[in-house]
DOMAR-937806 format. One record per residue (C-alpha): residue in one letter; z, x, y. Coordinates in steps of 0.25 Angstrom, whole numbers, padded with zeros to 4 digits, always signed. Each point is the difference from the previous one (the first is absolute). Example, Ala and Ser with C-alpha at 12.3 -4.5 7.8 and 13.67 -1.06 7.14 Angstrom:
REM residues 2
A+0031+0049-0018 S-0002+0006+0014 
REM end
This chain:
REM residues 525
X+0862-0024-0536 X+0010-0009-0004 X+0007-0003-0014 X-0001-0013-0008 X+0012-0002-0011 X-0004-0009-0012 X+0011+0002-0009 X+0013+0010-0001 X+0011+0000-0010 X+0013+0006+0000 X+0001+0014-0003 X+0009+0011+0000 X-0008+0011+0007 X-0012-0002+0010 X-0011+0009+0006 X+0001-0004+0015 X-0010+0002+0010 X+0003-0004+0014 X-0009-0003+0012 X-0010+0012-0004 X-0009+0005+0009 X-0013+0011-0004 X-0012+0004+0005 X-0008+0011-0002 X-0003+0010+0011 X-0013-0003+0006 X+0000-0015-0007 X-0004-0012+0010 X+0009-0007-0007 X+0014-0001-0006 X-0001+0000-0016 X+0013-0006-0002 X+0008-0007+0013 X+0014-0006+0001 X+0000-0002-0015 X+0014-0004-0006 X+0002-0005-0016 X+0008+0003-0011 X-0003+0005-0015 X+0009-0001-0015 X+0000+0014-0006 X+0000-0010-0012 X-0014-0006+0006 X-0014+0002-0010 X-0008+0001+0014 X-0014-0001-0001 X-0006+0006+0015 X-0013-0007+0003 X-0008+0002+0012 X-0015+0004+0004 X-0004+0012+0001 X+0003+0007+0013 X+0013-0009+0003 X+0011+0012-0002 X+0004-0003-0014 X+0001+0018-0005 X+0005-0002+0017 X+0011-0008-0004 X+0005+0007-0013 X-0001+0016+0011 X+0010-0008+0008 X+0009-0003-0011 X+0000+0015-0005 X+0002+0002+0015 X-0013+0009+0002 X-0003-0006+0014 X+0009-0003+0013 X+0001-0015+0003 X+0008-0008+0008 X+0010-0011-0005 X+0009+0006-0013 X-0004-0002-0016 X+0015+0000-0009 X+0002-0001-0016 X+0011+0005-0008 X-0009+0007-0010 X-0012+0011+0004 X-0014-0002-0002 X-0010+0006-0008 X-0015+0000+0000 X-0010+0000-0009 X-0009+0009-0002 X+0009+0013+0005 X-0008+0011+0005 X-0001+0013-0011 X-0002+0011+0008 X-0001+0011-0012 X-0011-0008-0009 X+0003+0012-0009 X+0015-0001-0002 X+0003-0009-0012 X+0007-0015+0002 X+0014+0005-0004 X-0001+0011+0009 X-0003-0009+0011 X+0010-0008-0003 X+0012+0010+0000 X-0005+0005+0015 X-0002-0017+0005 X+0012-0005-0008 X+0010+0011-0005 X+0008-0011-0005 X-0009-0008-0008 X+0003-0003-0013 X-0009+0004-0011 X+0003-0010-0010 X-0002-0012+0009 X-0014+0006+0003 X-0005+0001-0015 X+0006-0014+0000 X-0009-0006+0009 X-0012+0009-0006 X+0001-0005-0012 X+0000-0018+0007 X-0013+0008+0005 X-0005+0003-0013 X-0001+0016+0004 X+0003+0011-0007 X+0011+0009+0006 X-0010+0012-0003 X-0005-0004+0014 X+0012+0006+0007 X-0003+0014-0004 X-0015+0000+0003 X-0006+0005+0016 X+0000-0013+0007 X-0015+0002+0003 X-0003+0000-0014 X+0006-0014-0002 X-0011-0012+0002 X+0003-0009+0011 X+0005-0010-0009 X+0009+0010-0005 X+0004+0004+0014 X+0003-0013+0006 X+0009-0004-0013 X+0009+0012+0002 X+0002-0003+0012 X+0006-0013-0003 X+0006+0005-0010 X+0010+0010+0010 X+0002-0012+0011 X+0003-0009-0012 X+0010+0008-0005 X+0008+0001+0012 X+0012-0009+0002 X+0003-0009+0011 X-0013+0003+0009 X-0011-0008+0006 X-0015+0004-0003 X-0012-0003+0008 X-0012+0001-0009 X-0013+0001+0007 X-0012-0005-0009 X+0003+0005-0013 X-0011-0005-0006 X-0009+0008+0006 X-0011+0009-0011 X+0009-0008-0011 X-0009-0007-0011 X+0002-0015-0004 X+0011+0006-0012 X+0008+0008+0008 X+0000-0012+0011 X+0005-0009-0010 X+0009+0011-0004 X+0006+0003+0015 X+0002-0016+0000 X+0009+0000-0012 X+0008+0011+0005 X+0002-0005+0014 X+0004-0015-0005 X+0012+0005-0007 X+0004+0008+0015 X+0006-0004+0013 X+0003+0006+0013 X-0015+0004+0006 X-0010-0003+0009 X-0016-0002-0006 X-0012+0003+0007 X-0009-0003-0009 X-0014-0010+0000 X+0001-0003-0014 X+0002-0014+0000 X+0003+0000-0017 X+0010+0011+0003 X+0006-0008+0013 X+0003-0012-0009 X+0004+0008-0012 X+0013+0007+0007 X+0002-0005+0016 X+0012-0011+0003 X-0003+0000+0015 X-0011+0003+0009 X-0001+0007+0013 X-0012-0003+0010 X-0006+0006+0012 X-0008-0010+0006 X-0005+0002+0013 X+0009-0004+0011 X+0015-0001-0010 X+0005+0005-0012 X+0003-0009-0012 X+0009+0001-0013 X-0001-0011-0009 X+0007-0001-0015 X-0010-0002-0010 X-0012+0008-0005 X-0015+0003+0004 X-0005-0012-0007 X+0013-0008+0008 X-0001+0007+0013 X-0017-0003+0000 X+0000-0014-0004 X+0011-0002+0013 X-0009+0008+0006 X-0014-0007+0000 X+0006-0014+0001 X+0007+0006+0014 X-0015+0006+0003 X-0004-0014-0002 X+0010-0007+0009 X-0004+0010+0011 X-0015-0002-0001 X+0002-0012+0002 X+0011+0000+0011 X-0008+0010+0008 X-0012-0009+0001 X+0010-0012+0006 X+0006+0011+0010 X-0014+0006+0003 X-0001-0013+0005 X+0010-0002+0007 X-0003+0014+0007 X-0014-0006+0005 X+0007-0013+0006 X+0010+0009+0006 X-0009+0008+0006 X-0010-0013+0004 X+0014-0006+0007 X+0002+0013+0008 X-0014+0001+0004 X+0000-0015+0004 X+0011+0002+0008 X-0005+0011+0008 X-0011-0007+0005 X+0007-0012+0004 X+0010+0011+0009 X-0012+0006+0006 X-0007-0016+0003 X+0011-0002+0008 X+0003+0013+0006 X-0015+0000+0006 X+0003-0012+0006 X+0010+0008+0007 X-0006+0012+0005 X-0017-0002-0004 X-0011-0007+0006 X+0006-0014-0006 X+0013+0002+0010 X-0009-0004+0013 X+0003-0014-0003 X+0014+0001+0001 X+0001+0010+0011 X+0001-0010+0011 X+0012-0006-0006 X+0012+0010-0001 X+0006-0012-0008 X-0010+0003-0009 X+0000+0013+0000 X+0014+0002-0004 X+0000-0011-0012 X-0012+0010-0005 X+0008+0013+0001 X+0011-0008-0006 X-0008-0004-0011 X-0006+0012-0003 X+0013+0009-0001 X+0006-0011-0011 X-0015+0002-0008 X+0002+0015+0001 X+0013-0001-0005 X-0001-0007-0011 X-0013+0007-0003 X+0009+0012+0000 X+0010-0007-0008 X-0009-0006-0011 X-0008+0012-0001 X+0012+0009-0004 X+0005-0010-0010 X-0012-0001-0004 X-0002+0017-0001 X+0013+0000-0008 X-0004-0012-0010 X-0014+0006-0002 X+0007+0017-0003 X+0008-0007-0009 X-0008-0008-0009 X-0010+0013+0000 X+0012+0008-0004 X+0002-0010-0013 X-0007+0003-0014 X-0002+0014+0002 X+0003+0004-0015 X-0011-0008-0005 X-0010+0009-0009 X-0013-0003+0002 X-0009+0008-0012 X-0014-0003+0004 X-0011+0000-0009 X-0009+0012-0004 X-0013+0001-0004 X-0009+0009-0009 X-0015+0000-0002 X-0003+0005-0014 X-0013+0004-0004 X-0005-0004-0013 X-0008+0011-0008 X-0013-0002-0007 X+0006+0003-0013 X+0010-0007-0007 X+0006+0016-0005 X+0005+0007+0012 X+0009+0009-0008 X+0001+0003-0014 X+0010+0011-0008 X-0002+0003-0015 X+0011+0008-0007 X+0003+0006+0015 X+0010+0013-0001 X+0002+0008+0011 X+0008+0013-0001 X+0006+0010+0009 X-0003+0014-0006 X+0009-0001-0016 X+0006-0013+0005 X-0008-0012-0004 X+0002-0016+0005 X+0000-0011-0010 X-0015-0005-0003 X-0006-0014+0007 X-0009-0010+0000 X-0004-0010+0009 X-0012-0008+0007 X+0002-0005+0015 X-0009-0012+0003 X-0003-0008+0011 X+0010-0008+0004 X+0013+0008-0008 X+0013-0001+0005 X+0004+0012-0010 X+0015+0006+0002 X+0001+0014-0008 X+0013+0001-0005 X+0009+0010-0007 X+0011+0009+0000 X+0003+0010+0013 X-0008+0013-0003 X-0009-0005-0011 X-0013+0000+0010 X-0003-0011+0007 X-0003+0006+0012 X-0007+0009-0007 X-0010-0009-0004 X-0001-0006+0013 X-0005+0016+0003 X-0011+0001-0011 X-0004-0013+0004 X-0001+0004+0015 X-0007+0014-0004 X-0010-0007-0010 X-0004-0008+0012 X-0002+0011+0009 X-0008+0008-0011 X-0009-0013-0002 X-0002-0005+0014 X+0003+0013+0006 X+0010-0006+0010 X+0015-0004-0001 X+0008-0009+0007 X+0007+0004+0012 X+0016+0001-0003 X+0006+0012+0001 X-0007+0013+0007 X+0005+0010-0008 X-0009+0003-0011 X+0008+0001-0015 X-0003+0009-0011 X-0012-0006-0010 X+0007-0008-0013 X-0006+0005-0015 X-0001-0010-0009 X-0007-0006-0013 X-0007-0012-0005 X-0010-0010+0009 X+0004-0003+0014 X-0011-0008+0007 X+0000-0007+0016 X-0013-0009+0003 X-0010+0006+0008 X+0003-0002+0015 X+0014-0005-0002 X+0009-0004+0013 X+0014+0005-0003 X+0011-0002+0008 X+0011+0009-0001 X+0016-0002+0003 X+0009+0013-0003 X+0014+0000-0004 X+0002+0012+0008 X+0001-0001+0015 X+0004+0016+0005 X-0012+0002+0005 X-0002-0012+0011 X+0003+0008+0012 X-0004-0003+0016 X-0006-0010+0006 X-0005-0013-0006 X-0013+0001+0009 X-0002+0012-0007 X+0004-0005-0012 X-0012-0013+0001 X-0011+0011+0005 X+0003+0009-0014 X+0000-0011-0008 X-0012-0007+0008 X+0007-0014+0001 X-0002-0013+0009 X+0011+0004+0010 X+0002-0015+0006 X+0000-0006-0015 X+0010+0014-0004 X+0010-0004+0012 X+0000-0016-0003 X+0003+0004-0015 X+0011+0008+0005 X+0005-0011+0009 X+0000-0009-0012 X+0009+0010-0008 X+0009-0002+0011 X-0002+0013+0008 X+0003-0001+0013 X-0009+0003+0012 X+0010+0012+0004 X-0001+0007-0014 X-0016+0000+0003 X+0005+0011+0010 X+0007+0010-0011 X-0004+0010-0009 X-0001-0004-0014 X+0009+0011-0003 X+0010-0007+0006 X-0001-0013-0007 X+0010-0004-0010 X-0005-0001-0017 X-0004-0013+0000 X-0008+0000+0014 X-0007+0012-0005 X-0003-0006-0012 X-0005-0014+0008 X-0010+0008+0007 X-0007+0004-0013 X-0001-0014-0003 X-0007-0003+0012 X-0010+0011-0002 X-0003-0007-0014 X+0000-0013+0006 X-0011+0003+0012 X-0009+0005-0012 X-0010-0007-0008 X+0000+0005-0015 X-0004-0004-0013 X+0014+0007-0006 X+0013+0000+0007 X+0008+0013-0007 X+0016-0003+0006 X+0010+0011-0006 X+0014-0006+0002 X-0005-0007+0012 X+0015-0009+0001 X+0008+0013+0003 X+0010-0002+0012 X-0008-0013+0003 X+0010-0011+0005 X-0001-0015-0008 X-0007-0008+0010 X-0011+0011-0001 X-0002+0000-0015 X-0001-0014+0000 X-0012+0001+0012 X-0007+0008-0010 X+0003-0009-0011 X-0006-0011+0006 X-0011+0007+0004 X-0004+0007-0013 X-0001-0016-0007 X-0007-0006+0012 X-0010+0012+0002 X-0001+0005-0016 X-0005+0014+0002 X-0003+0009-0012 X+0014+0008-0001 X+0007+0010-0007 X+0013+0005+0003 X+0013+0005-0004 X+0013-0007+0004 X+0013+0000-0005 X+0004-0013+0007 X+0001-0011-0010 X+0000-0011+0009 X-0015+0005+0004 X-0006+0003-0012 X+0005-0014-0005 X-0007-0006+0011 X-0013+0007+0001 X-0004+0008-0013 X-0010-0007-0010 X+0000+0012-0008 X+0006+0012-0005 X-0002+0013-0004 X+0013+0006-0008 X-0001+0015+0001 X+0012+0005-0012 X+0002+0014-0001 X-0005+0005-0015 
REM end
């Protein structure tokens, strides 16, 4: 892997990596190799790569959590985000004296208080906290700090639109950090250069996401094109290469076959042939090695090109116009009760239920999952483990012999094999696998366990389930977390081309512009 510089600026300190080298054990493959670029502390880098590529990999061997060869440098340590809590029962503060006994407490509630949070939170049990809470304290310490660099991994993650939009606020008015983060609206909002992992290089560019994709598709577009021409040129290479050999072997048969008779009364002749044919076998030789070398390295051009093929869905289309319909919907859980709802799903809806994080969306996803199975006395094939049954009051109706397919936002329980992943859920194994390959998995991740897989690969395999399955409902809960861009721009196009009946939960602006005609606003009472 190679690096590819767009722009760099002078800068008074500088994060310097240096011919890096990492594999990890068993791997087929290097992850990173030969690698050397350089990185401003001062930078707003927005980290874009598909999933799979070594981005979280990458931001391990800056905190130096994994031997490599070749050296990383910077003036100023490094910090990630999130940071492992091991006592869930200790408040904030206390964890923060034992991580960082000389942090400052009023540069803490200082940032708290740009993040519109109350600093009550500080003395609560972290596990009592929401994750929106959680992830906000945690920015709040690495904030406060002075003089460091942070690596962010996907904050965004189980943040709702509002917090989003206030994450984006906050970050626009910081510098000095690395983003892994998807959010395209966020990646605009708070970036000044990007940083790429493509397939054979890495790439930093100045600009933000919308900068670095529209350079991005036109350099796609000049590559497809060029890789046609040299595709081309590959065949005729190859045609010259094989013309040539027949000519060498023509007139060495005249040499040494049956057609040599004729000349064998002639030593004359038979010399001029041996002649002959040495000077063709040599520049056969000759022209097939420069032709070996001009054909390697046009095959080795254009190798960062992303190809996103297109997926497909077969929606069914139910009898009914109503699939599902909530009147004054509440669910509770024992004395704590959700806000009531009310809703129809119709053929053809591209619904997005929306609201704050904790007000019960998935929640409703649940009661509409276990009003089905009630009904139809089945349920859709997502997670194996069996939940407690959900109380609630008011009408909740599903459509007799409804389809649903359904996407989880929680991925824990995908363990072992994905044979045996295909056999539980009782998919199309070849169409599973071609789904897969389309999401950009590679043919050697076919061969690990799930367990093994990164968030966003996990995640990718539950889409692919829902994708191999014919349904008159498609339920996706947070279907975009950890999913790379080029993905969630696939699934884009293929919700608008193939218009299923949808409902889903997403936090991803960019998405939910794109594909939602409806919206159901859940607001807490």
């Amino acid at each position: 892997m190679s690096f590819l510089f767009c722009e760099m600026e002078d800068s008074m300190s500088y994060i310097n990596i240096n011919h890096l080298t990492f594999y990890y054990d068993g791997s087929a493959e290097n992850i990173f190799e030969d690698v050397s670029f350089r990185l401003d502390t001062d930078w707003k880098l927005g980290f874009i790569a598909r999933n799979g590529r070594g981005k979280t990999t990458f931001l391990n061997l800056l905190m130096g959590k994994y031997e490599y060869r070749g050296s990383i440098s910077a003036e100023e340590p490094f910090h990630y985000f999130p940071f492992e809590v091991t006592d869930m029962s200790k408040n904030p503060v206390d964890i923060l004296e034992s991580m960082y006994p000389d942090y400052e407490f009023w540069k803490v509630c200082r940032e708290l208080s740009l993040l519109q949070v109350s600093e009550e939170v500080l003395f609560r049990p972290f596990s009592t906290l929401s994750n929106g809470e959680r992830t906000k304290v945690m920015l709040a310490v690495l904030f406060s700090m002075d003089n460091h660099f942070f690596l962010l991994d996907e904050p965004t993650n189980h943040l709702d639109m509002a917090a989003r939009a206030l994450l984006r606020d906050y970050l626009k008015s910081k510098k000095g950090f690395i983003l892994v983060s998807h959010d395209r609206d966020l990646l605009d909002a708070c970036i000044d250069h990007v940083l790429v992992i493509n397939k054979t290089n890495i790439e930093v560019c100045q600009g933000n996401f919308s900068t670095w994709w529209e350079n991005k598709k036109r350099q796609d577009a000049y590559e497809a094109s060029e890789q046609v021409r040299l595709k081309k040129d590959i065949h005729r290479l190859k045609e010259a290469a094989a013309q040539a050999k027949t000519w060498a072997e023509e007139v060495e048969s005249a040499k040494i076959g049956k057609r040599s008779e004729k000349y064998e009364w002639c030593k004359d002749s038979r010399a001029y042939i041996g002649e002959k044919s040495r000077r063709m076998q040599m520049r056969r030789k000759n022209l097939e090695q420069r032709q070996e070398k001009e054909i390697a390295e046009k095959e080795g051009l254009l190798k960062n090109l992303e190809t996103a093929e297109d997926l497909k869905l077969f929606p069914l289309r139910h009898y009914k116009p109503v699939l599902v319909e909530a009147k004054e919907l509440q669910i509770f859980y024992g004395t704590k009760r959700l806000p009531a709802v009310s809703f129809v799903i119709e053929n053809g809806d591209r619904i997005v239920l929306q609201g704050k994080n904790g007000c019960g969306k998935t929640s409703v996803i649940k009661a509409i999952l276990q009003a089905l199975a009630e009904n139809n006395r089945e349920t859709p094939d997502a997670e194996p483990a069996s939940e407690a049954r959900l109380f609630y009051e008011g009408t909740l109706k599903t459509a007799s012999g409804l389809k649903v397919s359904y996407v989880s936002q929680e991925t824990r329980f995908l363990q072992g094999s994905l044979k045996e992943f295909v056999k539980r859920r009782d998919l199309e194994e070849t169409l599973f696998l071609t789904i897969l390959r389309k999401l950009d998995f590679s043919r050697e991740q076919f061969e690990k366990h799930m367990e093994n897989y990164s968030e966003g690969q996990k995640k990718k395999v539950l889409l692919a389930a829902s994708l191999c399955e014919q349904a008159h409902l498609y339920i996706w809960d947070e279907p975009l977390n950890f999913i790379d861009v080029f993905s969630r721009i696939q699934l884009e196009e293929l919700i608008l081309k193939w218009k299923p009946t949808l409902l889903f939960v997403e936090h991803d602006k960019a998405f939910v512009d794109k594909v939602a005609a409806k919206v159901i606003e859940y607001r807490e009472e």
